[in-house]
C-alpha positions as CSV (number, residue, x, y, z in Angstrom):
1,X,0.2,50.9,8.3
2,X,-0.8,48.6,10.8
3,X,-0.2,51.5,14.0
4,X,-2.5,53.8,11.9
5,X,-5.2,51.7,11.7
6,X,-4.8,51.1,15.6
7,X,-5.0,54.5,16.2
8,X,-7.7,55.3,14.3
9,X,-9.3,52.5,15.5
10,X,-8.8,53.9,18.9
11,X,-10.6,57.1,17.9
12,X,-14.1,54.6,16.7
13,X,-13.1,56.3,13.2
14,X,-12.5,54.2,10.4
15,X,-10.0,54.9,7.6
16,X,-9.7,54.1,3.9
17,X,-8.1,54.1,0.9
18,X,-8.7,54.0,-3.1
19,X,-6.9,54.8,-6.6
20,X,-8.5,55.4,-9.5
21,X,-6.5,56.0,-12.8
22,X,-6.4,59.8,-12.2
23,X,-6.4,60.0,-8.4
24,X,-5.3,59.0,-5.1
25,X,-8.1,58.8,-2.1
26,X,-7.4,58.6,1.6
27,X,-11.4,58.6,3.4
28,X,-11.4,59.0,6.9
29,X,-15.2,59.0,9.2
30,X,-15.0,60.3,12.6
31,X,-16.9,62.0,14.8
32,X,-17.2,65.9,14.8
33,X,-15.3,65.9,18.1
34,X,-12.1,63.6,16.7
35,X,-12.0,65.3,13.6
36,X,-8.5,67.4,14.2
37,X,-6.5,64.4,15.2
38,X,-8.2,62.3,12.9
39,X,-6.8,65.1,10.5
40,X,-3.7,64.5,12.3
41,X,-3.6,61.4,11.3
42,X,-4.3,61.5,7.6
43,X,-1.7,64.4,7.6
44,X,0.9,62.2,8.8
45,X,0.0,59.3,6.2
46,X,0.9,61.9,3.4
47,X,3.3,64.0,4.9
48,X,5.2,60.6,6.3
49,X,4.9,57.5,4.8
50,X,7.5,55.1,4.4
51,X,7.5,52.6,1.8
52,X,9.2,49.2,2.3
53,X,11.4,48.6,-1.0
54,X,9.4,45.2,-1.2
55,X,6.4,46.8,-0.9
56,X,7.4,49.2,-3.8
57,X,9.0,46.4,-5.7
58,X,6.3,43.8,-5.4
59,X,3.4,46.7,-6.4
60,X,6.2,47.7,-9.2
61,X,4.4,46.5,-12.5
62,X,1.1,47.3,-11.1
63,X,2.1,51.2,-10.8
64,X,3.7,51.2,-14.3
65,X,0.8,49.3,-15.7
66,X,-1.6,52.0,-13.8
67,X,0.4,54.7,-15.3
68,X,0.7,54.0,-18.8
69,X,-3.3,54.1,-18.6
70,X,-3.2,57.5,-17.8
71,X,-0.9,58.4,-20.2
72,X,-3.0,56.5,-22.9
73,X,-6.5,57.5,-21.2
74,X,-5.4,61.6,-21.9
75,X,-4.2,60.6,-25.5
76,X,-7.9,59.1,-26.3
77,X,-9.5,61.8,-24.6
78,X,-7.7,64.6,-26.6
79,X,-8.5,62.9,-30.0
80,X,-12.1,62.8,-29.0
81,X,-12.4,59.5,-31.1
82,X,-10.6,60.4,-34.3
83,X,-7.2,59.2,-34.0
84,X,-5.2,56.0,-34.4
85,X,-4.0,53.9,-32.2
């Protein structure tokens, strides 16, 4: 990640990133002028990442954890408060 940030960087944009239990988030703020490679750039972050299997090992329970909290959020939702847990 660290050559995206440099080129974004390079570009005075600024780049982020968030999850939330139901959603990815890449932010990006540029200027009106960088916005197609800045565009570039985000497209390349989700068209071709590559994800170090320690990175994916180490962040391993945290995504399972994170996902089972979906799963459970939906069942809560759908019973609208009237079903047992």
């Amino acid at each position: 990640m660290h050559d995206i940030e440099v080129e974004v960087e390079d570009l005075g944009a600024s780049l982020n990133a968030y999850t939330s239990r139901e959603q990815t988030a890449y932010v990006a703020r540029c200027i009106a002028g960088d916005l197609p490679r800045t565009m570039d750039v985000l497209g390349d972050i989700l068209q071709h990442s590559r994800l170090a299997p320690e990175a994916v090992h180490r962040e391993r329970d945290v995504i399972l954890r994170e996902a089972k909290e979906v799963g459970e959020g939906w069942v809560r939702a759908g019973c609208s408060g009237r079903c047992e847990e």
